[in-house]
MIMI-376187 format. One record per residue: residue number from 0; residue in three letters; x, y, z of N, C-alpha, C in turn. Coordinates in pm, whole numbers, always signed. Each point is the difference from the previous one (the first is absolute). Layout:
BEGIN
<site NUM, ALA, <X, Y, Z>, <X, Y, Z>, <X, Y, Z>>
...
# end
This chain:
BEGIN
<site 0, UNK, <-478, +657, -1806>, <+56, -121, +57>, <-69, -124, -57>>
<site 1, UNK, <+59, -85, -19>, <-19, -129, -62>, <-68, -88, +131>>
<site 2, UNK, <-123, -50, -55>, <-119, -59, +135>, <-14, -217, -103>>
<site 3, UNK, <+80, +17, -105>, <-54, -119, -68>, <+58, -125, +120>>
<site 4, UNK, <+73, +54, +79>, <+64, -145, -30>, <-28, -32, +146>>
<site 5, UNK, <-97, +101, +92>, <-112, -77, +131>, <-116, -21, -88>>
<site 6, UNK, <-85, -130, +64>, <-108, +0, -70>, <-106, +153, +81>>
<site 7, UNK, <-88, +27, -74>, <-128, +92, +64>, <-59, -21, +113>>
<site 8, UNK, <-23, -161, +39>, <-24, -53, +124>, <+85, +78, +124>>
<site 9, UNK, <+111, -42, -36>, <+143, -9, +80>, <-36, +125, +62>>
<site 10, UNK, <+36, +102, -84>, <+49, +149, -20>, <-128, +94, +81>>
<site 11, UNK, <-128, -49, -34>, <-137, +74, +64>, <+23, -84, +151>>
<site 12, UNK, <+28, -115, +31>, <+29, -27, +139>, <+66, +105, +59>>
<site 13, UNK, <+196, +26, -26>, <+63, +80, +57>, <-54, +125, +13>>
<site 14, UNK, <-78, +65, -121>, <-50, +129, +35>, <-127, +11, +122>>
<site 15, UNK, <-110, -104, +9>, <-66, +1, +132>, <+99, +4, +152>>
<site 16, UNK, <+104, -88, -45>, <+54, +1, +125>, <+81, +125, +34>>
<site 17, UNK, <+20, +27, -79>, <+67, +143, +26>, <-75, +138, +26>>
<site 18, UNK, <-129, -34, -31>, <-129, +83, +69>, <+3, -23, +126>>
<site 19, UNK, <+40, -100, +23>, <-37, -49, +185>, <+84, +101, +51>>
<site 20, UNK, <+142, -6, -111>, <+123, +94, +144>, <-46, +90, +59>>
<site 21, UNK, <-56, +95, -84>, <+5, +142, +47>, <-128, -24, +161>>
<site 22, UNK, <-102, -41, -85>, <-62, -35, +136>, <+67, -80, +105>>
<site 23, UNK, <+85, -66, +19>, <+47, -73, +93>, <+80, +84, +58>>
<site 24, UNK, <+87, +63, -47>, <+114, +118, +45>, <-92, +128, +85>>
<site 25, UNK, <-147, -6, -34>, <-43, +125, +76>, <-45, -68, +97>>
<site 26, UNK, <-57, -110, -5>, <-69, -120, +118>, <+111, -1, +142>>
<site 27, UNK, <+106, -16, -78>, <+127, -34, +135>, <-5, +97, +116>>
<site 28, UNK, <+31, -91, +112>, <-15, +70, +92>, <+139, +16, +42>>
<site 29, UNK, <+24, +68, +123>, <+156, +79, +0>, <+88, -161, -8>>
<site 30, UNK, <+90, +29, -62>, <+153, -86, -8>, <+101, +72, +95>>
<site 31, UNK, <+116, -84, +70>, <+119, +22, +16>, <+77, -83, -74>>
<site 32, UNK, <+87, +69, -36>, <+152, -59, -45>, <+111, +22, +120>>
<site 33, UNK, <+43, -128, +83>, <+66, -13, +54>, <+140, -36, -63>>
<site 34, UNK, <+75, +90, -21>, <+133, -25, -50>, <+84, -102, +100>>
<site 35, UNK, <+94, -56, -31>, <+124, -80, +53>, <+118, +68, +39>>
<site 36, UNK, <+60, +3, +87>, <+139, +57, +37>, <+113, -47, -96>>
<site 37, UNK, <+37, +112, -10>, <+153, +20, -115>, <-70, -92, -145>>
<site 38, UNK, <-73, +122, -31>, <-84, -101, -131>, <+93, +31, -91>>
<site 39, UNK, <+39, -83, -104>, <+78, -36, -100>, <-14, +119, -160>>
<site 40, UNK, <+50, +115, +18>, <+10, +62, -147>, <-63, -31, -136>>
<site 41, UNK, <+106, -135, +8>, <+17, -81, -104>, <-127, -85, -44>>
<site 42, UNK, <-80, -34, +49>, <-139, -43, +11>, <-88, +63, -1>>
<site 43, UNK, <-171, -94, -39>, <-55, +94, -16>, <-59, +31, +173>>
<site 44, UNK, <-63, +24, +34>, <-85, +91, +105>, <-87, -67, +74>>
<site 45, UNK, <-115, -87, -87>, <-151, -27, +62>, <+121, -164, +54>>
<site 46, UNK, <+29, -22, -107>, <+64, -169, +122>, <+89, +41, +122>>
<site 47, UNK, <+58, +120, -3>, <+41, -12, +159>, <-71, +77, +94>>
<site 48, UNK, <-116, +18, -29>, <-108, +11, +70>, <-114, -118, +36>>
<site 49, UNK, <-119, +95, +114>, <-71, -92, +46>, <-145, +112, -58>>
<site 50, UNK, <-29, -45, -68>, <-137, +42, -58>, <-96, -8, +84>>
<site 51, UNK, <-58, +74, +119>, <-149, -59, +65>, <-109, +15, -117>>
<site 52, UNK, <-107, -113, +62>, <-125, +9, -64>, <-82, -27, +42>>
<site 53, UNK, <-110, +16, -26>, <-173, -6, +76>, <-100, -139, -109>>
<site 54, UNK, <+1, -130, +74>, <-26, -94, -58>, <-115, -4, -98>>
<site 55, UNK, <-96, +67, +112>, <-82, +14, -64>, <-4, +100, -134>>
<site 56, UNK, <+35, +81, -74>, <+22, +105, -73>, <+75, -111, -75>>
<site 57, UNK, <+82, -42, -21>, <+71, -148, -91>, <-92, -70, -42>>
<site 58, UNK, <-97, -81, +84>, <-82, -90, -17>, <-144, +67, -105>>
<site 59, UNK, <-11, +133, +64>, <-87, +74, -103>, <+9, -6, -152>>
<site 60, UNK, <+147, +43, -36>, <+43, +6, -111>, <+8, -132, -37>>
<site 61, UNK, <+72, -82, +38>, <-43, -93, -53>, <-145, -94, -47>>
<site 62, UNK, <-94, -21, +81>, <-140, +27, -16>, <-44, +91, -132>>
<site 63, UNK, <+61, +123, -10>, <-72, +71, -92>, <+101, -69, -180>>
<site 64, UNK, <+110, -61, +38>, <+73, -59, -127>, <-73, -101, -46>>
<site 65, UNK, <-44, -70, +96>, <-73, -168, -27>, <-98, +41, -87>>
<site 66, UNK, <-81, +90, +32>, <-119, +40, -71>, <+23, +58, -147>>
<site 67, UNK, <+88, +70, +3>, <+66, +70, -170>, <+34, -164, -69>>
<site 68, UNK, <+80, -62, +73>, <+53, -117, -51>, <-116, -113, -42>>
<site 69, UNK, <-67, -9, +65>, <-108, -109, -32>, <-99, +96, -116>>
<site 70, UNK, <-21, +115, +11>, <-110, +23, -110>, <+115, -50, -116>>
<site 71, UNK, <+102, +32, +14>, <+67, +15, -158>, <+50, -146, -7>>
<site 72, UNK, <+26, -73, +105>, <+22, -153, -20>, <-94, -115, +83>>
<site 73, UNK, <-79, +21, -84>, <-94, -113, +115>, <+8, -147, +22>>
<site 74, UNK, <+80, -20, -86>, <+31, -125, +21>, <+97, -55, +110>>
<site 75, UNK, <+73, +107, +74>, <+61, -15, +108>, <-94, +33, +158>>
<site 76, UNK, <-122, +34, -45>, <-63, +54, +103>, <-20, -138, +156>>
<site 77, UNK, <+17, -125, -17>, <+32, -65, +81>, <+113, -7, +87>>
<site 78, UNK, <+142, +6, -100>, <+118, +46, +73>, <+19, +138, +68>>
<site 79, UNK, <-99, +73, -24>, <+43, +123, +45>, <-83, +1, +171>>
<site 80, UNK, <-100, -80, +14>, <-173, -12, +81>, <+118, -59, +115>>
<site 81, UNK, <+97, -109, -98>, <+76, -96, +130>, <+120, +99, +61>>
<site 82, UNK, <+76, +62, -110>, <+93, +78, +102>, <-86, +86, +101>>
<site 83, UNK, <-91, +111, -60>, <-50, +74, +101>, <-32, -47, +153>>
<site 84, UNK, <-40, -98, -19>, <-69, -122, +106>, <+113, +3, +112>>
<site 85, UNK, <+149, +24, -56>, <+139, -88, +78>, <+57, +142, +30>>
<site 86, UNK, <-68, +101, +17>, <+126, +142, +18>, <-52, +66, +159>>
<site 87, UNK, <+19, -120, +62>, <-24, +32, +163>, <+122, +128, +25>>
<site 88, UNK, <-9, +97, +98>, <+78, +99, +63>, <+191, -91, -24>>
<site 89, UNK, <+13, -93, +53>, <+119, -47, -21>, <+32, -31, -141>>
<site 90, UNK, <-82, -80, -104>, <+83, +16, -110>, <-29, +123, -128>>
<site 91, UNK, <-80, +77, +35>, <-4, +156, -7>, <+147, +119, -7>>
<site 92, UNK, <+28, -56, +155>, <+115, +92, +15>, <+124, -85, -62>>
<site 93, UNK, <+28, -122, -36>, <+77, -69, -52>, <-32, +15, -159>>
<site 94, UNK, <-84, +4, -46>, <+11, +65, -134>, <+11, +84, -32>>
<site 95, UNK, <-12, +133, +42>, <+64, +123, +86>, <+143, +51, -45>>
<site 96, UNK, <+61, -67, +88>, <+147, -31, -11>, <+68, -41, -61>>
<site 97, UNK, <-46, -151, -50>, <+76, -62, -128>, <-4, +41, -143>>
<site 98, UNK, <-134, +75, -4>, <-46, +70, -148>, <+121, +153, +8>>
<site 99, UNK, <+7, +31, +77>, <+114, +101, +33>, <+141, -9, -51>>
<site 100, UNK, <+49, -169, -5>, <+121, +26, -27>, <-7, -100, -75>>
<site 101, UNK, <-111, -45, -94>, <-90, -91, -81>, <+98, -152, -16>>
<site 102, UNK, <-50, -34, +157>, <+67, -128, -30>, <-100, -121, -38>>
<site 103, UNK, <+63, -19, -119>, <-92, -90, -88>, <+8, -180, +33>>
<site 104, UNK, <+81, -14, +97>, <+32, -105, +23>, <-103, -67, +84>>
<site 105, UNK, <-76, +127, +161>, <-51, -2, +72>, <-152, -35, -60>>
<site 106, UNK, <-38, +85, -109>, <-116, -13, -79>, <-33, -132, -76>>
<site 107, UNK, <+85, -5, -59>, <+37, -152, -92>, <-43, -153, +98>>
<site 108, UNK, <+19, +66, +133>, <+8, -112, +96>, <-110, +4, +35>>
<site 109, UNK, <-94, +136, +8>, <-105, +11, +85>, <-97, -43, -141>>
<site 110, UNK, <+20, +50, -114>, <-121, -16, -93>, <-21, -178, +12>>
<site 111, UNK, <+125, -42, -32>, <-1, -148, +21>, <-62, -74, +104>>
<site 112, UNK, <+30, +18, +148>, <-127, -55, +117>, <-105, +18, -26>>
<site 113, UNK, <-27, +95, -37>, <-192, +119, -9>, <-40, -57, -160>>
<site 114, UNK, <+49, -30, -108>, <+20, -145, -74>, <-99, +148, -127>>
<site 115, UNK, <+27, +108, +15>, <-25, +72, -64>, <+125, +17, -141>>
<site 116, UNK, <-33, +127, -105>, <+118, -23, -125>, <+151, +102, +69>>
<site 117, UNK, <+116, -60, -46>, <+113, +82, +42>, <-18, +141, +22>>
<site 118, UNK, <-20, +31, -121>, <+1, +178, -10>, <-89, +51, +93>>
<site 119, UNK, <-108, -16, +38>, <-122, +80, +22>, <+47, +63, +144>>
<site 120, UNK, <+36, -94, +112>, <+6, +98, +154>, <+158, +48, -58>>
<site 121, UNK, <+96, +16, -65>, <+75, +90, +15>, <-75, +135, -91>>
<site 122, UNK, <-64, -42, -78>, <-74, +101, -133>, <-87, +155, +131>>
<site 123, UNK, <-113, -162, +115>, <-47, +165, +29>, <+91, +31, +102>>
<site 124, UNK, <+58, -63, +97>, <+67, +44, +113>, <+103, +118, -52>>
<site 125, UNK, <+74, +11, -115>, <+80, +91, -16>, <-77, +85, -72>>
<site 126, UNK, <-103, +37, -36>, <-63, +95, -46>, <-69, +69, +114>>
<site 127, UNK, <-26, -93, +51>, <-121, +88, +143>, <+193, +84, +98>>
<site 128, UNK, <+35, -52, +26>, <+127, +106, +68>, <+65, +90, -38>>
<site 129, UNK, <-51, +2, -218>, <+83, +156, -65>, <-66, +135, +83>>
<site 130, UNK, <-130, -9, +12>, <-45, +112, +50>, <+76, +78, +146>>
<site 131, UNK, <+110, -129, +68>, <+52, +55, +122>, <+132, +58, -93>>
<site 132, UNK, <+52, -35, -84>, <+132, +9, -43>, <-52, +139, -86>>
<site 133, UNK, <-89, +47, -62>, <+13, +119, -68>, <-13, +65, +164>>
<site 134, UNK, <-87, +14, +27>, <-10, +94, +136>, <+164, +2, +82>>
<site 135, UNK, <+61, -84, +24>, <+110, -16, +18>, <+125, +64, -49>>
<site 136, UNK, <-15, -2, -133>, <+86, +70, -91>, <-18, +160, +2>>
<site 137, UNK, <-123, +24, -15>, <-41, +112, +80>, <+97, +83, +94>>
<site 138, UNK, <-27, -109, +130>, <+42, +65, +91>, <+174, +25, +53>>
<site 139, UNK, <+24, -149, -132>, <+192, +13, +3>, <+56, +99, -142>>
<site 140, UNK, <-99, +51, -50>, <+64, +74, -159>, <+98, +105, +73>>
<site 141, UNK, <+36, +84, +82>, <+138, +42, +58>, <+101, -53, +10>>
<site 142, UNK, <-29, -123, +9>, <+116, -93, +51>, <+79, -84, -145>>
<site 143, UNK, <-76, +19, -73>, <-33, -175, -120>, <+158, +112, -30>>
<site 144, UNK, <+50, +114, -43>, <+93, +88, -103>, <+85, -60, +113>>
<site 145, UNK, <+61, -85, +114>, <+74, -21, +80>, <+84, -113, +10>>
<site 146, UNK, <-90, -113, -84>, <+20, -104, -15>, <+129, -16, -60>>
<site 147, UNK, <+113, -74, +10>, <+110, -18, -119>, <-31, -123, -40>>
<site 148, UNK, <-101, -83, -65>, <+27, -77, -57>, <-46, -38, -145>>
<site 149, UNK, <+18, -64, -92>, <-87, -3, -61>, <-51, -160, -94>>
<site 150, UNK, <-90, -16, -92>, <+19, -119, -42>, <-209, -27, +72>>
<site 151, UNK, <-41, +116, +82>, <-164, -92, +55>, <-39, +169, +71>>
<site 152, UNK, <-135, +4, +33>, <-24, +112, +8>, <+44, +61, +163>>
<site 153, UNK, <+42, +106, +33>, <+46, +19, +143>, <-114, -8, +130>>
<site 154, UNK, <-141, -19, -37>, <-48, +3, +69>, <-41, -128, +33>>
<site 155, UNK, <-65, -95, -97>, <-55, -148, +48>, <+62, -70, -56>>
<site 156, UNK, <+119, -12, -70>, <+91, -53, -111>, <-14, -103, -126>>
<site 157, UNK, <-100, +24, -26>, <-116, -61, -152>, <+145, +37, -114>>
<site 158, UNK, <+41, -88, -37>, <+106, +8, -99>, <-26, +155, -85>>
<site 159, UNK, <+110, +25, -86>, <-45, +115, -65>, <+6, +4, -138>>
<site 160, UNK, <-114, -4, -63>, <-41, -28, -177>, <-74, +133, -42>>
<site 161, UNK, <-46, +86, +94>, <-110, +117, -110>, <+111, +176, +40>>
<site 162, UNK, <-11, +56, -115>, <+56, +116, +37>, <-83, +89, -82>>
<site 163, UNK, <-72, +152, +51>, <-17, +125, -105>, <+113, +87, -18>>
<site 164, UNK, <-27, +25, -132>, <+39, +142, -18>, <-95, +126, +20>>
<site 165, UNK, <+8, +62, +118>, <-78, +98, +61>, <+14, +149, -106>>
<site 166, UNK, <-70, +109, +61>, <-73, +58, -126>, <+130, +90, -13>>
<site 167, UNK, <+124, +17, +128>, <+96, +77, -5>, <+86, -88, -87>>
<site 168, UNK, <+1, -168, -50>, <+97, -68, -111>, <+100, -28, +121>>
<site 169, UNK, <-50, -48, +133>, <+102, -54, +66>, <-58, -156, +39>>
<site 170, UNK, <+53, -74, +46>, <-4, -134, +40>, <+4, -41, +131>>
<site 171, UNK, <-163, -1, +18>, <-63, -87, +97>, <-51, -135, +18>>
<site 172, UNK, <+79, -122, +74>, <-47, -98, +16>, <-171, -9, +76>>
<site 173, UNK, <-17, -112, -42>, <-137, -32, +77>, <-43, -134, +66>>
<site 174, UNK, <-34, -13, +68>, <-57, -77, +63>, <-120, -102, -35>>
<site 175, UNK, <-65, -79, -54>, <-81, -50, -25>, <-113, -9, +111>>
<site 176, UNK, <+83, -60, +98>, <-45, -66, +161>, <-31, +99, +58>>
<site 177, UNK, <+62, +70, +37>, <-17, +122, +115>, <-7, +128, -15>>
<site 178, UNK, <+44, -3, -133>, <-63, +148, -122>, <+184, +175, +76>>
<site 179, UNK, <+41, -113, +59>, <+131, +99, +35>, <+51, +54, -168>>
<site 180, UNK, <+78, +116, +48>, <+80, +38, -122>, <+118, +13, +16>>
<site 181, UNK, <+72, +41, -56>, <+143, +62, +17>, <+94, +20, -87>>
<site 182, UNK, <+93, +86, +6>, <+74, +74, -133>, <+99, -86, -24>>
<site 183, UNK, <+45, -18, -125>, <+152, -55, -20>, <+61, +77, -112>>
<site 184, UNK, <+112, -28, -32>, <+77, +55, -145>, <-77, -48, -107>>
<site 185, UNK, <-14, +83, -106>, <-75, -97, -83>, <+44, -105, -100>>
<site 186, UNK, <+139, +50, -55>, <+57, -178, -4>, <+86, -31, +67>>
<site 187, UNK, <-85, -86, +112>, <+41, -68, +101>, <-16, -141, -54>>
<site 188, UNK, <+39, -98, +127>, <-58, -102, +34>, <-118, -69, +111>>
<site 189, UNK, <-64, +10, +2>, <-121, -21, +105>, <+47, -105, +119>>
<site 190, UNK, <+33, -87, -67>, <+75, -112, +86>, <+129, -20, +68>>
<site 191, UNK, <+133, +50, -98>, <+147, -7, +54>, <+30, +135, +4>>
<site 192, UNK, <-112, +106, -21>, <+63, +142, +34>, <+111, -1, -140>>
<site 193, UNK, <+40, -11, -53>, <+111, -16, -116>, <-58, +136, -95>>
<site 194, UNK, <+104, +108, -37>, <-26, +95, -58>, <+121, +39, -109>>
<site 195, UNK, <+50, -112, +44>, <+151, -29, -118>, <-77, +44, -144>>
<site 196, UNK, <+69, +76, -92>, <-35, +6, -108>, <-7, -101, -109>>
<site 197, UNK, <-133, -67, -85>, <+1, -65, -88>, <-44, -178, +68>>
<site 198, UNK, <+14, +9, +141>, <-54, -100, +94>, <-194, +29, -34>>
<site 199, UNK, <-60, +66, +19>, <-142, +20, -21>, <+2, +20, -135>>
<site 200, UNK, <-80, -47, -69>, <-63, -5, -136>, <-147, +34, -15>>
<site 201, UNK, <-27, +50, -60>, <-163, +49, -43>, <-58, -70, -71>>
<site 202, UNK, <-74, -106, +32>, <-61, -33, -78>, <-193, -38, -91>>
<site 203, UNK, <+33, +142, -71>, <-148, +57, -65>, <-92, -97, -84>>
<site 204, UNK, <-126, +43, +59>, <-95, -88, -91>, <-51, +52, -140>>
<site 205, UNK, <+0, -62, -123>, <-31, +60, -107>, <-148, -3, -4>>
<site 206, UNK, <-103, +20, +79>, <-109, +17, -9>, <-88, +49, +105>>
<site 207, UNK, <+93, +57, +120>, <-62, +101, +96>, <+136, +93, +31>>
<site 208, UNK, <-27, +112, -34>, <+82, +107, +51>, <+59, +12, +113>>
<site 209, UNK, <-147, -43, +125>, <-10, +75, +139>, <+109, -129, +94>>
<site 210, UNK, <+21, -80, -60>, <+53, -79, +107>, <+150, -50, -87>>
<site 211, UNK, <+111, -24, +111>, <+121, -42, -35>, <+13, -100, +100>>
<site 212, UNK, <+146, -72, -38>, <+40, -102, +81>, <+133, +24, +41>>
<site 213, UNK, <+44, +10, +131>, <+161, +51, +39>, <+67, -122, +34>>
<site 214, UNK, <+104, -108, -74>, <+31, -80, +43>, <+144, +18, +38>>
<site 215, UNK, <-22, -83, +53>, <+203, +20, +78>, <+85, -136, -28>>
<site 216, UNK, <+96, +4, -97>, <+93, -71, -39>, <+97, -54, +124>>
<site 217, UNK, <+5, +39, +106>, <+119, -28, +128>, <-102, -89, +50>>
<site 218, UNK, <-135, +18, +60>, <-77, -139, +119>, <-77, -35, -127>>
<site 219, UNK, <-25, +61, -115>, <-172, -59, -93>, <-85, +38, +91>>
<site 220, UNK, <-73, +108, +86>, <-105, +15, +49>, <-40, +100, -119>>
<site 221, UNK, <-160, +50, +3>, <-16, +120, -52>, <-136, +41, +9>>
<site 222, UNK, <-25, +109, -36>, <-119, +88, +95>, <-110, +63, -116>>
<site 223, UNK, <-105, -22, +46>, <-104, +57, -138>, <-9, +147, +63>>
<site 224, UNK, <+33, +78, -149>, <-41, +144, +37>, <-76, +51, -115>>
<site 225, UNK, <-67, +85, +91>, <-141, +80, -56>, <-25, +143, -6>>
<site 226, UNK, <+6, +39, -106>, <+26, +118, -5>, <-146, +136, +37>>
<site 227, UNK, <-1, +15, +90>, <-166, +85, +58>, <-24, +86, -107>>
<site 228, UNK, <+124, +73, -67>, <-50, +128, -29>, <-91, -81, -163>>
<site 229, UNK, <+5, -108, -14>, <-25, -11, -126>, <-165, -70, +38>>
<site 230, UNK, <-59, -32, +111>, <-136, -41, +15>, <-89, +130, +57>>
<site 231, UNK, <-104, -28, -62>, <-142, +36, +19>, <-4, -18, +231>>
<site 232, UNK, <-14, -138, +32>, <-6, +13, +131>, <+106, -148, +74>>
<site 233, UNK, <+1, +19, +61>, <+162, -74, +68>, <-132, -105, +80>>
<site 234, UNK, <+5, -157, -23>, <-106, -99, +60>, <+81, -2, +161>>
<site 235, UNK, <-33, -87, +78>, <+28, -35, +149>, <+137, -86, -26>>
<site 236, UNK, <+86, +40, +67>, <+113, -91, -16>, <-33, -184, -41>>
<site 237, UNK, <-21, -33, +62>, <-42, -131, -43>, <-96, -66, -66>>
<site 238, UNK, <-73, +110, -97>, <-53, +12, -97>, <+108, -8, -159>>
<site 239, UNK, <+60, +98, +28>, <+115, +68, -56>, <+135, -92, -37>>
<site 240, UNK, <-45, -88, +116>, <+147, -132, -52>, <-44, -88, -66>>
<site 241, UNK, <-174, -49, -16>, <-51, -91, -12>, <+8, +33, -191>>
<site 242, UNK, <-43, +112, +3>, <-10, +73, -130>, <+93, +31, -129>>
<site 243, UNK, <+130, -55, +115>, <+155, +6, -85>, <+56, -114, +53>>
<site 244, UNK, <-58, -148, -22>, <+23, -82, +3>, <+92, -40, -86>>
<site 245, UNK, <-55, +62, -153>, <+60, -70, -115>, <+110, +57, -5>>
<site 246, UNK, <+72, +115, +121>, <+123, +13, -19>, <+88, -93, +64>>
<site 247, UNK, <-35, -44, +104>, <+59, -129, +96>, <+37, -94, -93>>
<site 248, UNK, <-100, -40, -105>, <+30, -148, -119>, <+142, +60, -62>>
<site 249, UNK, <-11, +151, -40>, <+71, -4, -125>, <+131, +65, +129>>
<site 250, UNK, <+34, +8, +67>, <+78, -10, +85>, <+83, -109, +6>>
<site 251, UNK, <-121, -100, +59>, <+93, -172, +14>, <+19, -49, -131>>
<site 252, UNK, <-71, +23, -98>, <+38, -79, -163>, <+108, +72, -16>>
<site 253, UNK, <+85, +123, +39>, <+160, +83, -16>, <+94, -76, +99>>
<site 254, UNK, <-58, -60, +75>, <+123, -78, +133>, <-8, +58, +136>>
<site 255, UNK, <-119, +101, +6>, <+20, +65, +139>, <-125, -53, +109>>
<site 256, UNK, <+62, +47, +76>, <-96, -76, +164>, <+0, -127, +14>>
<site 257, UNK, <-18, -85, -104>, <+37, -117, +46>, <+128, -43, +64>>
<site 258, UNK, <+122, +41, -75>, <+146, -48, +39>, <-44, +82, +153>>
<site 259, UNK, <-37, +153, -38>, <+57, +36, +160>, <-41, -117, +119>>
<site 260, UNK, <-148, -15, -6>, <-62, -92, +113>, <+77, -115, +15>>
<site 261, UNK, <+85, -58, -107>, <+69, -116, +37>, <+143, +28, +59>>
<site 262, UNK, <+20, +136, -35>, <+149, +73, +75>, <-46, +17, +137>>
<site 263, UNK, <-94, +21, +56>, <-38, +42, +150>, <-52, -61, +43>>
# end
């Protein structure tokens, strides 16, 4: 996989933080998923639900991000001293929630009062809550093959860009966010479901084997796929997208994902 085009900085960040998951996922203490009456097929799952959580166990993880984050960026270590300072029990469970269905609007507003940089409280707030969403996915993977919809993942609905080819040569989407999987046709469409012939196009890189690009001529969405049987070891999903970045460029330099996002 092609790593040129995160810097080394960047890239050794995501991999600490992704050390945190596993510890955070064993840290958690019990979850319910309170489902919604006559929940919607067609959707994904965790939004018509009510996720409980234990504040403190949030606030932990987060605490333990600040610290990964400041060794590797210290120059933010003031903005980070001031959010920590502001994550009383109430706006705890409000970042909670909004990092859930990552409304960036809410953040944008809050980084702005707290006079901290845009990115940063949506950066850790939605990282400190993956650890509920893999555990989550977890506990809905019976359900996720139920879903009819498609176009975002069935469980927390994180758009859908990464797919393997598993070691049987069938086609499993993935999850970045919440590390869900799930089967589709393999030339499909990820997004409009479209399996019309000559609608999906393949489009191969002349300088890595293991990865293709499935674009779809009917919406322009299209999906990076990775072929397992051809690596040594398969990285953490969101390792793994970060890593096939340079397929996303040569994606949008063909006309795709961009038009779609402006179609939807």
């Amino acid at each position: 996989m092609k790593t040129e085009i995160i810097s080394p900085e960047y890239m050794k960040l995501q991999e600490e933080i992704t050390a945190l998951y596993e510890k955070w996922v064993r840290a958690l203490s019990h979850q319910t998923i309170v489902k919604k009456e006559n929940i919607d097929g067609k959707l994904p799952i965790l939004p018509q639900a009510d996720l409980q959580f234990n504040e403190m166990d949030y606030q932990s993880f987060l605490q333990d991000l600040f610290l990964v984050v400041k060794e590797n960026k210290p120059e933010i270590g003031e903005d980070l001293a001031k959010m920590e300072a502001n994550l009383d029990n109430e706006t705890l469970s409000k970042w909670f929630h909004e990092a859930l269905i990552v409304n960036m609007y809410y953040f944008s507003d809050w980084a702005e009062k707290n006079h901290v940089p845009d990115w940063l409280p949506i950066f850790a707030a939605e990282h400190a809550v993956r650890p509920y969403l893999h555990k989550a996915g977890l506990e809905l993977k019976d359900e996720l093959p139920k879903q009819g919809h498609t176009g975002s993942c069935p469980c927390c609905g994180e758009p859908a860009r990464l797919a393997l080819i598993n070691k049987a040569g069938k086609k499993e989407l993935l999850c970045p966010r919440c590390h869900s999987t799930w089967e589709q046709k393999k030339i499909s469409c990820a997004h409009c479901g479209s399996d019309t012939q000559g609608d999906v196009i393949v489009l191969k890189l002349e300088d890595d084997e293991r990865a293709e690009i499935y674009a779809c001529k009917s919406c322009k969405g299209y999906t990076k796929v990775i072929d397992t049987r051809k690596l040594f070891e398969v990285p953490a999903p969101e390792i793994l997208d970060l890593k096939t970045i340079h397929c996303d460029y040569i994606a949008q330099e063909n006309g795709y994902g961009l038009l779609d996002k402006e179609k939807h």
